[in-house]
C-alpha positions as CSV (number, residue, x, y, z in Angstrom):
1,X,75.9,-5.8,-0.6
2,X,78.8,-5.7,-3.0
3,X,78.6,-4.2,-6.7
4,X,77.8,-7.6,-8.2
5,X,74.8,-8.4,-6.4
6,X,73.3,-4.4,-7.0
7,X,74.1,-5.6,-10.7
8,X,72.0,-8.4,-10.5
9,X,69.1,-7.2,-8.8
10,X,69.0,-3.7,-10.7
11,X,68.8,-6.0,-13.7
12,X,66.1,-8.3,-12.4
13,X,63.9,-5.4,-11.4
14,X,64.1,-3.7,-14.9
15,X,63.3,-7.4,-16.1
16,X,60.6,-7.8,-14.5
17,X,59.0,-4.3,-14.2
18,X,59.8,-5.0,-18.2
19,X,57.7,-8.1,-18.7
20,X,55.0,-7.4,-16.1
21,X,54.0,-4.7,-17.9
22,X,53.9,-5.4,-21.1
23,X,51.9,-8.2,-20.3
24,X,49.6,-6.1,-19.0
25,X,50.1,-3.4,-22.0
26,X,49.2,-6.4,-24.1
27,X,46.0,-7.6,-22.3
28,X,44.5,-4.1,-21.5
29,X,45.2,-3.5,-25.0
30,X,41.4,-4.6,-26.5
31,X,39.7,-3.5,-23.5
32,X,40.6,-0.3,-23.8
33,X,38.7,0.1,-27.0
34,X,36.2,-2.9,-26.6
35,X,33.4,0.1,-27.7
36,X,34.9,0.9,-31.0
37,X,35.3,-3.2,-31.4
38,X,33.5,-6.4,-32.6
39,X,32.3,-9.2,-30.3
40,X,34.8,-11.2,-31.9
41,X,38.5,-10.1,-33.0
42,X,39.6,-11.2,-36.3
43,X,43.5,-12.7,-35.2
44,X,44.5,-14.6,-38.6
45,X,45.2,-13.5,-42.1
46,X,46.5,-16.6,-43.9
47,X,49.0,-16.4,-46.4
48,X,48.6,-14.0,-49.2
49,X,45.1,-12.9,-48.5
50,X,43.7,-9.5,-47.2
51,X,40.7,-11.4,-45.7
52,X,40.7,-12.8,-42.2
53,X,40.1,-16.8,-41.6
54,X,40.2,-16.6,-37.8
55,X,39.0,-14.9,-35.0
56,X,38.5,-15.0,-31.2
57,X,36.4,-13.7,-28.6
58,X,37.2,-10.4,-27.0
59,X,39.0,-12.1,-23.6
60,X,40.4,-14.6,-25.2
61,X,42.4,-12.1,-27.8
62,X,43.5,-9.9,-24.8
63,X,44.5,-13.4,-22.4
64,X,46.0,-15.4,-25.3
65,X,49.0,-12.9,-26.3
66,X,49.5,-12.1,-23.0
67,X,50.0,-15.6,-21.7
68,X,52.4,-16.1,-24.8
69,X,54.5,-13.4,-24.1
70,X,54.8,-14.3,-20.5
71,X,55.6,-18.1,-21.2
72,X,58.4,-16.6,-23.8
73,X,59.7,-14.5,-21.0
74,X,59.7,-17.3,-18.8
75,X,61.7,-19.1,-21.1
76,X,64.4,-16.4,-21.8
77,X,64.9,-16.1,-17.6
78,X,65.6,-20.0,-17.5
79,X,68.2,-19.8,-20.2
80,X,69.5,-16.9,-18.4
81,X,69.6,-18.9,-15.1
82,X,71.1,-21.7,-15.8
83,X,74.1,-19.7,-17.7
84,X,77.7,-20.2,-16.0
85,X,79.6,-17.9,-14.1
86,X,82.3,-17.3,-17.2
87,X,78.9,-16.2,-19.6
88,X,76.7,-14.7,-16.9
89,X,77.6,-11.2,-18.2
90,X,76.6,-11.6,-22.1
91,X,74.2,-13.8,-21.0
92,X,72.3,-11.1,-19.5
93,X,73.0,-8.4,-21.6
94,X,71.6,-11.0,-24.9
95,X,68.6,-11.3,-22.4
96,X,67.9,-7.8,-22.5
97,X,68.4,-8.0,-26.4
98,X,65.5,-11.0,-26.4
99,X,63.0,-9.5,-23.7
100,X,63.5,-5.8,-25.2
101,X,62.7,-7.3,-29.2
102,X,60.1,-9.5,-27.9
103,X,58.1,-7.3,-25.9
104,X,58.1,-4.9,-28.7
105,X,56.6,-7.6,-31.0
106,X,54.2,-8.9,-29.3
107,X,52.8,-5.6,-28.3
108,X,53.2,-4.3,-31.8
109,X,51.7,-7.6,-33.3
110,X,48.6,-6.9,-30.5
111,X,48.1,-3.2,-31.3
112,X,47.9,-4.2,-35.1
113,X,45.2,-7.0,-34.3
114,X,43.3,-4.3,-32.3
115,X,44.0,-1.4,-35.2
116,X,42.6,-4.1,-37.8
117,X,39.8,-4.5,-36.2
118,X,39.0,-1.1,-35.5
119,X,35.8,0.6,-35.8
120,X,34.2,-2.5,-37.8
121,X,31.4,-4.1,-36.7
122,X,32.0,-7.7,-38.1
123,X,35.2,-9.3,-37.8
124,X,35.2,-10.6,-41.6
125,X,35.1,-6.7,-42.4
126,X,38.8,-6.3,-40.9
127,X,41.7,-6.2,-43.7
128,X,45.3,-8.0,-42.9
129,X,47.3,-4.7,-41.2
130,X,50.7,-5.2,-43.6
131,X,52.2,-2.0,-43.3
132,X,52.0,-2.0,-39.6
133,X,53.3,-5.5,-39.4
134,X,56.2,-4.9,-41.4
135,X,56.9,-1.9,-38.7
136,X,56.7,-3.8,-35.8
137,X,59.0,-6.7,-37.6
138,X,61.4,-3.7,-38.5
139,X,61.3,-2.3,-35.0
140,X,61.8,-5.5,-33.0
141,X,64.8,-6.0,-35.3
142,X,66.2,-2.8,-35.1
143,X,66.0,-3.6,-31.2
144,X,67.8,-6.6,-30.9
145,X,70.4,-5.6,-33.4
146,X,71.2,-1.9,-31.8
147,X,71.0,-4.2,-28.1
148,X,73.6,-6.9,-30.1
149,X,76.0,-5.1,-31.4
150,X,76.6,-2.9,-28.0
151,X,76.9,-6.4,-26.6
152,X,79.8,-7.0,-29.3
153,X,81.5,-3.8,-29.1
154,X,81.8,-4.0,-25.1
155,X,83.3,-7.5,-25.5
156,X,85.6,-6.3,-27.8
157,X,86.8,-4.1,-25.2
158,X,87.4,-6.8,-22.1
159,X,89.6,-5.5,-19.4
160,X,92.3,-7.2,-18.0
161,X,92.6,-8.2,-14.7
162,X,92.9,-5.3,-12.0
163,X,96.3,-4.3,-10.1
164,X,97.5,-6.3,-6.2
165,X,96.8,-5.0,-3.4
166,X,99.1,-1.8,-2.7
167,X,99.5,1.0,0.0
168,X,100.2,4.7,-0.1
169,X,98.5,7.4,-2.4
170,X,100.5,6.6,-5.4
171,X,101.2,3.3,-7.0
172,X,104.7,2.2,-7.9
173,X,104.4,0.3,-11.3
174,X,107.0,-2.3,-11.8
175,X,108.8,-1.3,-15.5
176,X,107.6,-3.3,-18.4
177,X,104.3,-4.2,-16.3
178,X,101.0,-2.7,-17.3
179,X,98.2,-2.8,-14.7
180,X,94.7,-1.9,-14.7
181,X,92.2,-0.9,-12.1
182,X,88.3,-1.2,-13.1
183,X,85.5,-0.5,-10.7
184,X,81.1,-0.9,-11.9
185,X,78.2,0.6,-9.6
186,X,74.9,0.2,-10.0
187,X,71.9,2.5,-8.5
188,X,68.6,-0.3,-8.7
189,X,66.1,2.4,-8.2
190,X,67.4,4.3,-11.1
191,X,67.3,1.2,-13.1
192,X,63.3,0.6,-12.0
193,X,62.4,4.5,-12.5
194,X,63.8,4.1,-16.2
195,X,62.0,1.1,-16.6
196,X,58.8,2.7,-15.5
197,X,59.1,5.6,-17.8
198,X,59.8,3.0,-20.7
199,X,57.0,1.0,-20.4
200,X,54.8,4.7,-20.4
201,X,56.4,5.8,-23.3
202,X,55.9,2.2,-24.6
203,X,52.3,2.0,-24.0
204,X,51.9,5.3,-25.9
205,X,53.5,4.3,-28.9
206,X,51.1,1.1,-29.1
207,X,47.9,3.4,-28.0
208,X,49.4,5.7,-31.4
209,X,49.5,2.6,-33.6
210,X,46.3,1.1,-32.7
211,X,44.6,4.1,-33.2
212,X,43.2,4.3,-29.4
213,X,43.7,8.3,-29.0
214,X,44.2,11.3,-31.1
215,X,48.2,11.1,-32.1
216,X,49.2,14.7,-30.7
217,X,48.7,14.0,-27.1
218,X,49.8,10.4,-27.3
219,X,53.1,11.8,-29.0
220,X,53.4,14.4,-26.2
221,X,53.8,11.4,-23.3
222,X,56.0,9.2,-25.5
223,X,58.3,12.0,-25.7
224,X,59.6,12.7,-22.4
225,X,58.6,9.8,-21.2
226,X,61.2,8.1,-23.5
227,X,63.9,10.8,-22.8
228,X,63.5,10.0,-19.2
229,X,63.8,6.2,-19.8
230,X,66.8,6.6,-21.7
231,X,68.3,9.4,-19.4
232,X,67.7,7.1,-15.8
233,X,69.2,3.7,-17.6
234,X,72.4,5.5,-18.7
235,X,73.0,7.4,-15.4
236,X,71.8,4.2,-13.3
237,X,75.4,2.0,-14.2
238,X,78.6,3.3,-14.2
239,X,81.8,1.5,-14.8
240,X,85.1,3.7,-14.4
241,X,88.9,2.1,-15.9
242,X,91.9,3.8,-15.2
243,X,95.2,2.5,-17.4
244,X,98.2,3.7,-19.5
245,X,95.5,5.0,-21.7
246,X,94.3,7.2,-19.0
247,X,90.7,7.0,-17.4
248,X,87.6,6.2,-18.9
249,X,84.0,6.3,-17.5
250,X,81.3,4.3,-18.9
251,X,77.6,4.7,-18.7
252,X,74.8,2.5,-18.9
253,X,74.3,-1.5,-18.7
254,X,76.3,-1.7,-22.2
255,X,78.9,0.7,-20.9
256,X,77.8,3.4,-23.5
257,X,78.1,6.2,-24.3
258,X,81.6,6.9,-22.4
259,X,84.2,9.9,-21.4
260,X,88.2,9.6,-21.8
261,X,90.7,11.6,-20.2
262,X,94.3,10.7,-21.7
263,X,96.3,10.2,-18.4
264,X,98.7,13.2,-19.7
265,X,95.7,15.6,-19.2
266,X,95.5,14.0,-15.9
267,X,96.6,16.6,-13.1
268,X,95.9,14.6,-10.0
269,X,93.3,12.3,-8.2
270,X,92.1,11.6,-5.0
271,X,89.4,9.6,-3.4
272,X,87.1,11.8,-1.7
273,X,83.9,11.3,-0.1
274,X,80.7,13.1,-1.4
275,X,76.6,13.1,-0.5
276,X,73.7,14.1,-3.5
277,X,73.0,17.3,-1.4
278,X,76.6,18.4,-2.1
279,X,76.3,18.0,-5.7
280,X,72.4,18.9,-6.1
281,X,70.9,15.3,-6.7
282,X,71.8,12.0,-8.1
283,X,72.6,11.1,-11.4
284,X,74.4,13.2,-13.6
285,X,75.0,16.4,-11.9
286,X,77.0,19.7,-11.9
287,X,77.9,22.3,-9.2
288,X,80.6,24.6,-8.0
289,X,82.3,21.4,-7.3
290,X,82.8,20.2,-10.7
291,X,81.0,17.0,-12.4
292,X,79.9,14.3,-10.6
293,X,78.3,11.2,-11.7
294,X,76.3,10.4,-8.1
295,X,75.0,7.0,-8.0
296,X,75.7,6.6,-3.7
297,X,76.7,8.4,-1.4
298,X,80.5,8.1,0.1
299,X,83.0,7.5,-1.7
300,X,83.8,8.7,-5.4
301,X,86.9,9.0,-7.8
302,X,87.9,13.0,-8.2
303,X,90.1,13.5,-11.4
304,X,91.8,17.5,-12.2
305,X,92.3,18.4,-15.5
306,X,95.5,19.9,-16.6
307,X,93.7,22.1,-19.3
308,X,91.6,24.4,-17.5
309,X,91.8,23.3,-13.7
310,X,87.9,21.6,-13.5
311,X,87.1,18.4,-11.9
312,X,85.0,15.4,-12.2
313,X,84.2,12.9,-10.0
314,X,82.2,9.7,-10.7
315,X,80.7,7.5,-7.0
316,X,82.6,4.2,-7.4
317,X,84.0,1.4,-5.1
318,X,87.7,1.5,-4.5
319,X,88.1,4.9,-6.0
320,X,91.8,5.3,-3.3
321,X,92.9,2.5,-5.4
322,X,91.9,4.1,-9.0
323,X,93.3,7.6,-8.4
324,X,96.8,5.7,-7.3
325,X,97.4,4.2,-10.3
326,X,96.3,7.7,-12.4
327,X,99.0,9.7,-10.1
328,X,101.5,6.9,-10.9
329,X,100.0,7.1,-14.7
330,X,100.3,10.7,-15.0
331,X,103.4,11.4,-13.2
332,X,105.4,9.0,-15.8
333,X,104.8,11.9,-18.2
């Protein structure tokens, strides 16, 4: 299986671990406080007025959103599919954007219904939630904006196309020619833990909003849980460049946040193969031998700093190729 197709199906898995269960999230949402709830939920405010002027039965307020949501998703995975080649990249990445904004409003906009309704024991008595509308608005924006303008930023950044074919440790640039070697891994199961721990942390933000639980524990699962989501998606992609400028190593789906070595600090590299037990685990790890970002077993990309002698070494495919060019880089100083 080549590096492209762990791409894709790490991505599809997060997608639809993603929309699965917020679907769910959305539906259980009402059930799980159906005995602090009226038989009917009020669902419409109109315009301007605190009042409701519509309601729905218990099942059909927990089905309805959910059904939405999924039909959205649906729709975002067909544009996705039918995206070319050239655009299958941003294409995805604006995917995440519109699944990641979307979930959060729908689930927002269901935990406000539920928060509403709250405690009351006639739906007419619920009063239009504004202030937690305008949060979820706020958040789902901030979420497709942060998600957008990583999107931009890595474009801005395109590689060019990576050096021929050579032999031998070190690469003999032709003068006046400037080549670049780039190499991405993905780790799926990485990508589907982080997704798992987001969707906890998300359904504990939502269980906080609609009032569900008592705030302190609620906060003390979105927490870590959320640490952990984050921490997983940005070890779970790597993407390593090595040219004139030196190396650089990219984490994450967006190819943030990211390390630079300047290829004059640049001692030597080497392909070398490595396991997890030698470096204690996968992700980001250290031990006596250095750094190493461990997303597979086998073979990695070992860099030596001229400053103070450490190492660091990031699992990538075609690393003999990478730490070629860096000698040739390096040595031209």
């Amino acid at each position: 299986m080549n590096d492209g197709t762990r791409t894709e199906r790490g991505a599809r898995w997060g997608a639809g671990v993603w929309t699965v269960g917020t679907a769910g999230l959305i539906a259980a949402l009402p059930w799980a406080a159906r005995g602090r709830l009226p038989d009917r939920l009020a669902t419409h405010w109109g315009s301007g007025r605190d009042t409701p002027d519509g309601s729905m039965p218990l099942w059909a307020a927990s089905l309805f959103p959910a059904l939405i949501w999924l039909a959205l998703a649906a729709i975002v995975f067909v544009a996705q599919g039918r995206a070319g080649d050239p655009a299958r990249r941003t294409t995805r990445a604006w995917t995440a954007a519109a699944l990641l904004s979307g979930g959060i409003l729908l689930g927002g906009a269901q935990a406000s219904v539920v928060r509403a309704n709250l405690d009351h024991s006639d739906w007419h008595q619920a009063r239009q939630p504004t202030a937690w509308i305008i949060v979820t608005l706020t958040a789902a924006a901030a979420a497709a904006g942060v998600v957008g303008w990583l999107v931009s930023s890595r474009a801005a950044a395109s590689s060019p196309p990576a050096p021929q074919d050579f032999s031998g440790p070190v690469l003999q640039i032709p003068r006046g020619q400037r080549l670049v070697w780039l190499s991405r891994i993905t780790n799926p199961w990485l990508h589907l833990l982080a997704a798992v721990a987001g969707l906890v942390a998300v359904a504990a933000l939502v269980a906080v909003v609609g009032g569900l639980a008592a705030a302190g524990p609620l906060w003390a699962v979105f927490i870590p849980f959320a640490f952990t989501s984050l921490a997983l998606a940005g070890c779970a992609t790597v993407q390593a460049r090595a040219s004139e400028r030196g190396l650089e190593v990219a984490f994450g789906p967006l190819g943030w946040p990211a390390r630079r070595w300047p290829a004059e600090d640049i001692e030597s590299a080497r392909a070398e193969d490595r396991t997890p037990a030698q470096v204690g685990g996968w992700g980001y790890r250290l031990s006596g031998l250095g750094t190493t970002v461990m997303l597979r077993s086998g073979e990695c990309l070992v860099i030596r700093t001229l400053k103070n002698g450490t190492e660091f070494a990031v699992s990538i495919d075609d690393a003999e190729r990478g730490a070629a060019l860096l000698n040739a880089l390096s040595r031209s100083f």
